[in-house]
N, C-alpha and C positions, 0 to 999 in steps of 0.2 A: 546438532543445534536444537537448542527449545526456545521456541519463538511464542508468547503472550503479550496482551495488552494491561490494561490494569482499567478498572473505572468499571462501574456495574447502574445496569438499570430496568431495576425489577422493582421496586417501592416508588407512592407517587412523588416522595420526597426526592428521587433521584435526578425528577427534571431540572430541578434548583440549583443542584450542585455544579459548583463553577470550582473546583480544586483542578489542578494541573493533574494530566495524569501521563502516560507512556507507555511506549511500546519498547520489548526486551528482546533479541537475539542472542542467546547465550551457550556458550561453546562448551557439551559435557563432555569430560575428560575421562569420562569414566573407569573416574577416582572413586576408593572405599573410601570417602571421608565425609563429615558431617561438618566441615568448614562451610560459612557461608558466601557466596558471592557479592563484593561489596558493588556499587555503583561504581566509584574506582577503579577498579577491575576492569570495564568496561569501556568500550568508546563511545565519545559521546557526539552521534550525526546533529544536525542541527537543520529546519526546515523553514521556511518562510513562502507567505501566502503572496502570491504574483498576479492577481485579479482572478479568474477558477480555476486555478493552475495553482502549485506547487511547487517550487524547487528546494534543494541539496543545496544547502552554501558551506560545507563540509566536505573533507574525502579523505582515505590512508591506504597506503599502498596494502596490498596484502598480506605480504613479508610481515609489515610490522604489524599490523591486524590478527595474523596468528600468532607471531611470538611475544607482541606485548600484552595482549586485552585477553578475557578470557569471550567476549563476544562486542555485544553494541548498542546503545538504545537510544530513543527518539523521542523528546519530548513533545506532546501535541502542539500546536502554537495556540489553539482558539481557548478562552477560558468555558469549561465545562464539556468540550469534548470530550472524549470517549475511544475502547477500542472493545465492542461488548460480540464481538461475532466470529465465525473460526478464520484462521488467515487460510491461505491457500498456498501452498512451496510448487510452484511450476518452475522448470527451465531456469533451474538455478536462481530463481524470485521468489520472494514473498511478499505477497500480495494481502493485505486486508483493508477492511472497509473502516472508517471513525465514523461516530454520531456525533451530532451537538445537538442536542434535546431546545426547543422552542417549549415559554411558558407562557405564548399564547393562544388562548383558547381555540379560535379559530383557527389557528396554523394546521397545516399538514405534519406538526409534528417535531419536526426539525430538519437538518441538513447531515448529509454523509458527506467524505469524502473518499477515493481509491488512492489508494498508496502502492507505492510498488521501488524496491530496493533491491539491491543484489543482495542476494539469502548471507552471505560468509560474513561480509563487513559493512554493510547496512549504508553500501557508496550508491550515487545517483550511477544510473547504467547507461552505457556508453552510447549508445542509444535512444531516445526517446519513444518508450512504449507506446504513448498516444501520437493517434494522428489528429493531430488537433486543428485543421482544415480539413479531416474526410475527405480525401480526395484517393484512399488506399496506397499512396506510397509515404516514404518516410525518409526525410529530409531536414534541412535547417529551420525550414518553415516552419516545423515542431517543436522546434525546441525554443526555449523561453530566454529575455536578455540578450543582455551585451558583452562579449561574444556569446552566443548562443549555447546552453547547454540542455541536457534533456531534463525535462520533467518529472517530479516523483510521485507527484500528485495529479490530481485533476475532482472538481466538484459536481455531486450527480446532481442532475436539474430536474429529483424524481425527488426529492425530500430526501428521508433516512433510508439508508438503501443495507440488505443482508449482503450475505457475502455475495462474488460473483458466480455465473455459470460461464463457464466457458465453451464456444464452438469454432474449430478450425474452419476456415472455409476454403475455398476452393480456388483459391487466388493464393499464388505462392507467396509465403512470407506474410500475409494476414490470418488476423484471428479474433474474433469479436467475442466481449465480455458484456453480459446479460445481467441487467440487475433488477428488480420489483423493487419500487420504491414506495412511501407514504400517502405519495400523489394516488396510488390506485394505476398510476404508470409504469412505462418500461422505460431504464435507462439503458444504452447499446452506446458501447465503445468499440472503435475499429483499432486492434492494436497492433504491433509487430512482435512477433513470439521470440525474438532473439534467434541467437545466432546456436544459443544450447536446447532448441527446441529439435528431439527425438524420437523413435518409436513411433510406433503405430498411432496414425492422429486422424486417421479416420479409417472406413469400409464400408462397401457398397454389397448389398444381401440381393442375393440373385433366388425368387421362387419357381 
């Protein structure tokens, strides 16, 4: 899979722009061919903002996720968001951060949010990654609506935030994500590493 975003912001004209942009999960077949991948091609998830939450109002089985698409993509919902930072593929996730660039003066800048999909078909995970009461277990209470599903999103309350750092911690089945944000603050999310979370995820150095 190659997973990008689209939307760039490096010129001061770029705070401006309000064009729709997207994130791409695309399946290489690694094919000799110089055919190109249409949007068509493609499945198309669909997102929707839930107060700073985020949900998945889309899903496809897998079956047909390999044999019809050749991958998946997401269009942002916010007009002038963004996807300008590297994703992260953990535990069968990827995870990346969006900007919305602020053109005002004063601001801190703008607003991020975290996104987080299952890597293959770009479905909400069966699961809700955040613990969105912090209380470190993971339950209905997390997840968003009626009937309750999990969340794909969530909004940092640090401005525009880089990608995440991640630290397992010592609590089974948690894992908090680190982010610096515009504010000059720290965003920290308590999340659950899934059920594909492997290998060596910490060690303790004996002098």
């Amino acid at each position: 899979m190659v997973y990008f975003g689209t939307g760039k912001y490096i010129e001061n004209s770029d705070q401006n722009t309000a064009g729709a942009q997207t994130f791409y999960g695309i399946r290489d077949k690694l094919e000799v061919s110089t055919a190109l991948v249409a949007r068509s091609a493609l499945f198309s998830q669909t997102v929707q903002d839930v107060g700073d939450t985020r949900i998945t109002t889309t899903e496809i089985t897998y079956d047909n996720c390999t044999t019809q698409y050749n991958g998946w993509y997401v269009n942002l919902p916010t007009p002038g968001e963004r996807q300008v930072t590297d994703s992260l593929l953990r535990n069968q996730r990827i995870i990346f951060t969006t900007m919305i660039p602020s053109t005002v003066p004063c601001s801190f800048g703008g607003d991020s949010w975290i996104m987080e999909f299952d890597a293959i078909c770009g479905n909400r995970l069966k699961e809700s990654p955040f613990d969105l009461n912090d209380d470190k277990e993971f339950t209905d209470a997390d997840k968003v609506g009626s009937p309750p599903i999990a969340a794909s999103g969530i909004k940092s309350t640090e401005g525009i935030a880089p990608s995440p750092s991640v630290l397992f911690a010592k609590e089974k089945g948690v894992e908090f994500k680190y982010v610096s944000g515009s504010t000059g603050g720290i965003y920290r999310t308590i999340e659950n590493p899934g059920e594909n979370a492997q290998g060596r995820i910490a060690w303790q150095q004996f002098k």
